[in-house]
N, C-alpha and C positions, 0 to 999 in steps of 0.2 A: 110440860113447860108452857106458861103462857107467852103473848106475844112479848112482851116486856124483855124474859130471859131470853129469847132466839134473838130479839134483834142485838141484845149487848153482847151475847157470847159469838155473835156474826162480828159482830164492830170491832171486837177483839180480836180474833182472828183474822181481820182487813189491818188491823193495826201490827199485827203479828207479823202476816207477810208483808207489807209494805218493810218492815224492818231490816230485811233482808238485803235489798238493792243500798237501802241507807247505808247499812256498814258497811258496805262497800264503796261504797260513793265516801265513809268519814276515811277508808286509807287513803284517798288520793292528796290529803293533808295530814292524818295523825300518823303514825304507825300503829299497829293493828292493837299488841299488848297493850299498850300506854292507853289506848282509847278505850278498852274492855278495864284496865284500871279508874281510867278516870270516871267511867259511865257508876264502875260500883261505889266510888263513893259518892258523887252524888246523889244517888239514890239511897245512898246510906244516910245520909243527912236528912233525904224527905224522911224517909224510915224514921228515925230518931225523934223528928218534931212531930210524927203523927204519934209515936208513941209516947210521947211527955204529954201532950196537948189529951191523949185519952186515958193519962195517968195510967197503962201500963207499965209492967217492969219492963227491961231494957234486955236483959242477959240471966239467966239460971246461973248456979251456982254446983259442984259437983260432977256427978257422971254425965247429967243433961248438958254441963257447959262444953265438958269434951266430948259429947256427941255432934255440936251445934260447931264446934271448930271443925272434924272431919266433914262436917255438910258443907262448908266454906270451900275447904281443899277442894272436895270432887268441886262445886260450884264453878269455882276458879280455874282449875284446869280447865272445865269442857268451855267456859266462853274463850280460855287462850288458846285453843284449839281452833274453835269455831270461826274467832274474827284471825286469827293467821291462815289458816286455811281460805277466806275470802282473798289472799292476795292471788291467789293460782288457780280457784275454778268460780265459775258463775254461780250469781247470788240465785240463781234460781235449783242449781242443782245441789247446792246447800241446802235451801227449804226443803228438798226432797229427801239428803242425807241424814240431816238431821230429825226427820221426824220417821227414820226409824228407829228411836228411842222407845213408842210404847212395847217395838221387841224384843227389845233390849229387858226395858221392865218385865212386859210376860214370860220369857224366858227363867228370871232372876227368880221369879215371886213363884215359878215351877218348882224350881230348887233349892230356895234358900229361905221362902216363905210357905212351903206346902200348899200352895194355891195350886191345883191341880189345873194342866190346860186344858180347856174341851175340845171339841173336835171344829167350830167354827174358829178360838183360835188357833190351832194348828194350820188353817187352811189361810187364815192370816198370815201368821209366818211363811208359809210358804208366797203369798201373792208380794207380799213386803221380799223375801229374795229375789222373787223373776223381778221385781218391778227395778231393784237395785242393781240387777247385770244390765240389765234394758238403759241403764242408767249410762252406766261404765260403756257401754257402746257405742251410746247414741253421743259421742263428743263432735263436737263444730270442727269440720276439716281446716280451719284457719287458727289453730288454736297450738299451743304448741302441748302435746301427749303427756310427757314428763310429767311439768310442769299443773297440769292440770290433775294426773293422778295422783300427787301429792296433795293437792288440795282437796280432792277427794275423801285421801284416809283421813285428811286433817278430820274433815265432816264429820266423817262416819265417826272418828274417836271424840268426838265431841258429842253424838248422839250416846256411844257407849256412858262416858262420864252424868251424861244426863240422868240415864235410866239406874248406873248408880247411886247417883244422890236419891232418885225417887224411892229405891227400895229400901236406902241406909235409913231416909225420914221415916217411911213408912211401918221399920222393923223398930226402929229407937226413939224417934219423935211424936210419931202420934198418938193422938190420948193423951200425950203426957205435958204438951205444951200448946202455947195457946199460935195460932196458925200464924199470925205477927212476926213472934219470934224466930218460926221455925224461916217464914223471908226475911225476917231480920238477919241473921246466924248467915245462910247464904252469901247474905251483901258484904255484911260487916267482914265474915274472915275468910273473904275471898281475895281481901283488899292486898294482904303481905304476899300472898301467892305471885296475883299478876303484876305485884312492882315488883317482888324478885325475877319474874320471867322475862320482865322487860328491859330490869339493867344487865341481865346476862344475855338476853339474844339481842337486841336492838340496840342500835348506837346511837342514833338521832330519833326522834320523837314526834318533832314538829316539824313538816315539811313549809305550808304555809298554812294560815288561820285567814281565814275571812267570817263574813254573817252567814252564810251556807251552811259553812263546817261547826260553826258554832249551831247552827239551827238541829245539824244532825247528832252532834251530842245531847243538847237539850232533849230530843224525840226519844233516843237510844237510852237516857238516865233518867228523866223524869216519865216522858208516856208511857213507857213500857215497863223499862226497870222496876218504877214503883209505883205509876197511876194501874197499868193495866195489869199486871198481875194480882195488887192489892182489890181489884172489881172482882176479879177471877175467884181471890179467896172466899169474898163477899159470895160468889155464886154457888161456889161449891158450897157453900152452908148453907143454903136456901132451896138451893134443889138436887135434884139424884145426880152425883157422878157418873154414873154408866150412861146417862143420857149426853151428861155435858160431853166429856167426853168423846160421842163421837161426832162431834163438829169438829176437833181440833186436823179432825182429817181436810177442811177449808184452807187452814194456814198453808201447807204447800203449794194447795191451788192457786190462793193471792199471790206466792212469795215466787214464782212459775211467771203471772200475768203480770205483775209489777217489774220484776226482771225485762221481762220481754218489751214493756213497755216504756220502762223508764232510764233502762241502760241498755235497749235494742239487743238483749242476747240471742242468739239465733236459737230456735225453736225446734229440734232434731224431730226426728220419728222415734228414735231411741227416748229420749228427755219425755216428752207427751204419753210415751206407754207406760214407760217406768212411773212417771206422776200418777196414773189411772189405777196404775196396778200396787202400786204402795199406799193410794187414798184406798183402797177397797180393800186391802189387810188392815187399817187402822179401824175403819169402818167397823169390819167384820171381829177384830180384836177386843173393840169395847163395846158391840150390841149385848144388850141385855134384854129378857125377854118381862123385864120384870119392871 
């Protein structure tokens, strides 16, 4: 890669984890669902004007469409996972849960993709489990236990959810549609999911609105949702996957130091190993020698 691609796939990954303490910081006004609803559809709208504006199609038609709706479901589930889960554990040890999704993926692509695992990642999975109890250990004595392990599984089912969307695209979308769609499909029919999970679990919606909370929806719909991930797809076609890849092992590291820095989470001995030891399974899970 030259400098160009390391420093945007870095900037990505600062925008990644920064994300993290944001959703957190957007329940102290939305509730969690309604704000993971509201984030996909605006970003389904940028979606939309980027694909009129570059006369792309919008939606397939056939087996592609019902494949591109089941990509929405998973979608959908793992962000209502991910941001209800921020209301009971720290945005930092979210980063951490949730980026055990690529083993989730290698696991999946073992058995359902015949992608055979090799033996650095196998030694990945296993550093991604220590790093995950280390995790489950290392909780802030001021914290209430419950409470916090439920936001936990929330995590980890939302990393699950992840890594099934990645292998469902990967087995029936790719190749066969243009990488647009396959974030378009995502946004767009992930949208009925989190308004029905929202009018059945949540009662109220809007706690209060100011220019902050509004600031952090804008970041969470437009930066991410659809400015940063649409760079991402831009990179992946320009340079090798197995390289990009293993930077995304950075996003915890951000989403850890932004935590700690911007909503003061306490820093355990448990939290910092589990980080070391789950960045060095993702590391070791996407080196390629090639």
């Amino acid at each position: 890669m030259d400098i160009k691609g390391i420093l945007t796939v870095v900037v990505l990954t600062l925008l990644w984890g920064l994300n993290y303490p944001i959703m957190k910081f957007t329940n102290t006004g939305l509730s969690p669902i309604f704000t993971t609803f509201l984030r996909s559809v605006i970003a389904s709208i940028c979606g939309v004007i980027y694909c009129i504006i570059l006369k792309k199609p919008l939606f397939h038609r056939g087996v592609l469409l019902f494949h591109g709706i089941v990509v929405g479901i998973l979608f959908g589930l793992e962000f209502v996972c991910l941001y209800a889960g921020l209301l009971y554990t720290d945005s930092a040890r979210a980063a951490i849960f949730v980026y055990l999704s690529p083993f989730v993926v290698a696991l999946g692509a073992h058995f359902f993709l015949k992608e055979r695992l090799s033996a650095l990642k196998v030694i990945g999975l296993i550093l991604a489990f220590a790093g995950s109890s280390m995790v489950f250990k290392g909780k802030p004595r001021t914290t209430n236990t419950n409470l916090m392990l439920l936001g936990d599984i929330l995590e980890i089912l939302a990393a699950v959810f992840w890594g099934a969307t990645t292998l469902y695209i990967k087995k029936y979308l790719a190749q066969r549609v243009h990488p647009i769609n396959t974030f378009l499909y995502q946004l767009v029919f992930s949208i009925p999911v989190m308004l029905l999970a929202a009018i059945i679990v949540e009662d109220k919606w809007v706690y209060h609105w100011d220019v902050y909370i509004g600031a952090a929806v804008v970041y969470q719909s437009v930066i991410i949702a659809f400015a940063s991930y649409l760079v991402w797809f831009i990179l992946i076609h320009t340079y090798p996957v197995a390289i990009l890849s293993i930077f995304t092992f950075l996003t915890p590291v951000f989403g850890v130091f932004f935590g700690a820095v911007l909503l003061k989470e306490r820093l355990t001995l448990g939290l910092i190993t589990g980080l070391l030891l789950v960045c060095a399974g993702i590391y070791c899970n996407n080196y390629s020698k090639k």
